[in-house]
N, C-alpha and C positions, 0 to 999 in steps of 0.2 A: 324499621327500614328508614335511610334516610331519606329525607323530603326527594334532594337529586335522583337519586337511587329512583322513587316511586315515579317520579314525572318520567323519567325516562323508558319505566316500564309502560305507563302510559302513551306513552309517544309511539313504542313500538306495538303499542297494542291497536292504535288510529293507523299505522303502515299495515299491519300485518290484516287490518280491514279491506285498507286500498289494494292491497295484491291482490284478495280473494275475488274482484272483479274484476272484469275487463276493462281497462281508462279508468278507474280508480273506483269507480259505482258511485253507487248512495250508500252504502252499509259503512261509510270513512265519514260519509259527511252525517249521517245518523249519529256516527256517536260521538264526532264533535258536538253537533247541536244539544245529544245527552250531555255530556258533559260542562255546556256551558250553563244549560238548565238546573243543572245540579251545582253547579259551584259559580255561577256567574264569572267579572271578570278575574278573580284570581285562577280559576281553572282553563282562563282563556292566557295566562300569566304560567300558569305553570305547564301546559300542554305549549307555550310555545318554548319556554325551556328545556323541555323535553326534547323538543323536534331539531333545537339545535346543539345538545349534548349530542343526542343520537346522529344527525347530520355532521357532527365533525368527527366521532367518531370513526364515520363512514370515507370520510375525507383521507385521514390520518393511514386508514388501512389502502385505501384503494391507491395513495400514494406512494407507500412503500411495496407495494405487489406492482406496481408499475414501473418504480425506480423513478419517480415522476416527483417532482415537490408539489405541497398541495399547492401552491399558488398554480400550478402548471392544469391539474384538476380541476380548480374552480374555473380558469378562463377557458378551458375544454367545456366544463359545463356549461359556462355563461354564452359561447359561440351557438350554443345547439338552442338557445332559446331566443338568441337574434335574429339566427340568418331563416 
């Protein structure tokens, strides 16, 4: 598998943690900390490549299902963590 390919199953495997709690739990932050215990910082390097394949991904889709450009998305997001 490619390296991209595995970080970004990674990534969705630290999201798919964060959902099974409520406000994201410990069982996201558990397996960050596994994971940087196990790989130091390259796993801290490659789980954040991950986070942002899989984040633009998310961008990319939620733009065209909204008829929205992503620039219009991100500053939607970026309002909801100002105000």
């Amino acid at each position: 598998m490619d390296p991209k390919q595995q970080n970004a199953l990674t990534a969705i495997g630290v999201l798919t943690a964060w959902l099974s709690e409520p406000g994201g739990g410990n069982f996201a932050a558990d397996q960050i900390h596994d994971l940087i215990a196990e790989g130091g910082d390259e796993a801290v390097a490659d789980l954040l490549g991950g986070l942002v394949s899989v984040a633009g991904h998310l961008l990319v889709k939620t733009a065209r299902a909204t008829g929205r450009s992503e620039q219009e998305v991100l500053q939607d997001l970026a309002q909801k963590y100002v105000s």
